[in-house]
N, C-alpha and C positions, 0 to 999 in steps of 0.2 A: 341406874335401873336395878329394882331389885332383881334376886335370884330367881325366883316362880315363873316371873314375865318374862325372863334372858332367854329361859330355857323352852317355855312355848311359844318363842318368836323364833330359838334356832327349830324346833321342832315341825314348827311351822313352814318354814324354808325350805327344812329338807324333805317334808312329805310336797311341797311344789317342785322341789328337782326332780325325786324320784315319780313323779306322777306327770312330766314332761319329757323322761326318757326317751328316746325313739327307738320303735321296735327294729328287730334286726332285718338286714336286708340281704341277699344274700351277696353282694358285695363285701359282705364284712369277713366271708371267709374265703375269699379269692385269693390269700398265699398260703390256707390250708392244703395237706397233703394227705392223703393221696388224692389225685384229680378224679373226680368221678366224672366217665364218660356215659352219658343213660345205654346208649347202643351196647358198650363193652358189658357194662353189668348187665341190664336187662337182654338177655337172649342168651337162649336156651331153656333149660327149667331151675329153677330155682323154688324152696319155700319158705315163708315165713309165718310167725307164730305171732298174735296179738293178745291184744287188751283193750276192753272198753271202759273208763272212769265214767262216771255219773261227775257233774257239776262239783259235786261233795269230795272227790278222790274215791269214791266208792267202787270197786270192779265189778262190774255187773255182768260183763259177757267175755268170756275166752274164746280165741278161736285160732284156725291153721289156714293157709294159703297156699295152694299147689298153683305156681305160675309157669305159663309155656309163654317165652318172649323171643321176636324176631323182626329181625329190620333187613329190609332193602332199601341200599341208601338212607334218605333221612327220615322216610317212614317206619314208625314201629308199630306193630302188634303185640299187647300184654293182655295173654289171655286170663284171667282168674279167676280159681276154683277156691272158693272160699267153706267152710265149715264149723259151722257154732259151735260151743258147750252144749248147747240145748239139743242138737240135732240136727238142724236146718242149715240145708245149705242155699249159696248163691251164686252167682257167675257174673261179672263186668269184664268187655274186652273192652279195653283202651286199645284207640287207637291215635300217636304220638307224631308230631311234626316238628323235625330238628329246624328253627330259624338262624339265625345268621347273630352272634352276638352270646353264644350257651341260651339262647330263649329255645323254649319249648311252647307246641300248642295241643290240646289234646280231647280228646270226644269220648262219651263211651253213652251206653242207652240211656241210663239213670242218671247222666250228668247235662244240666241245664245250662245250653248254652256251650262255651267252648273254655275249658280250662287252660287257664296262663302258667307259665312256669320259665322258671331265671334258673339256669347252673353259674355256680361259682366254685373255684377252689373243690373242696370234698363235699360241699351241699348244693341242695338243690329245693328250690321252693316252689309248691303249686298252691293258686289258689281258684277256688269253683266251688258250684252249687249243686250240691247233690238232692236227687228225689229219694227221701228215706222212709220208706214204710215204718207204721208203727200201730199194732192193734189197730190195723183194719183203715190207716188212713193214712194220706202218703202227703212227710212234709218238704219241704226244698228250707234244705238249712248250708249254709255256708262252710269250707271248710278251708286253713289256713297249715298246710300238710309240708313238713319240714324231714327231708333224707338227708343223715350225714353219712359217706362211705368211713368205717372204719379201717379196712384194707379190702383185698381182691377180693374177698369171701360174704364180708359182714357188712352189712350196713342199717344203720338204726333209722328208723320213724316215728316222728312224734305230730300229730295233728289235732288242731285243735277246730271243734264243733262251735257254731253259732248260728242264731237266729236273732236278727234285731238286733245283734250286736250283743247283744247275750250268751254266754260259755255257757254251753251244755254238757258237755263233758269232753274228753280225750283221747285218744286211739295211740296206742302205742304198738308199732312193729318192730321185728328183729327178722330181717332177710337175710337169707346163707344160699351162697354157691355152693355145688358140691365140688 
């Protein structure tokens, strides 16, 4: 076989392996450390600072997160105080239900439906359908929102936006205990 065809028959290959990957679950970090407990993190106040990417990697929106969290038993409360770049603020209280298994279930006004969520090891995966305003029209677009605990203090968030199965863009947080 010549050289040209060798190399777009392995190329070939390999864009079918990598295009059959399986996304992660969060099983795949069940012997990372440190364990995030949602209860232990979330309660009390904490805040965190984001980002919004457009589709492009483009930042379009900065913003801050003042959260008041609290649980009795396996119910939580996450109250947040959100705050644009632009000005505008918002408020979502999640309310959280510890299942049997690190499953989570969870409600808040602007989310359609009941939001699922798996802990593992040091992450934790939600996924649900948010009602997102935009210029005056409110869409329900899907969100696939991944926390990893970095230690007691820190812990990173990265979620990804879709509609139709379509990336619209990315949310990235960074949560600090005091």
């Amino acid at each position: 076989m010549n050289h040209p065809v060798r190399r777009g028959l392995l190329a070939l290959a390999f864009a079918s392996l990598v295009g059959c990957a399986a996304p992660p679950r969060p099983q795949d970090y069940a012997a990372e450390q440190p364990v995030l407990d949602l209860a232990g993190y979330f309660n009390g106040e904490l805040t965190a600072h984001g980002i919004f990417a457009d589709r492009s990697g483009k930042v379009v929106r900065l913003f801050s997160v003042l959260m008041t969290c609290s649980w009795s038993g396996d119910e939580g409360v996450l109250d947040e105080a959100f705050r644009y770049s632009d000005g505008t603020t918002q408020r979502r209280v999640w309310r959280l239900k510890k299942l049997p298994g690190g499953r989570y279930t969870g409600t808040a006004d602007d989310v359609v439906g009941v939001a699922q969520g798996q802990a593992a090891g040091n992450a934790f995966q939600w996924a649900y359908t948010l009602r997102l305003p935009v210029d005056g029209k409110v869409y329900e677009v899907q969100f696939d929102d991944w926390m990893y605990l970095i230690d007691g203090r820190v812990m990173l968030n990265k979620a990804v936006m879709s509609k139709f199965g379509f990336r619209l863009g990315e949310v990235t947080l960074a949560f600090r205990k005091p």
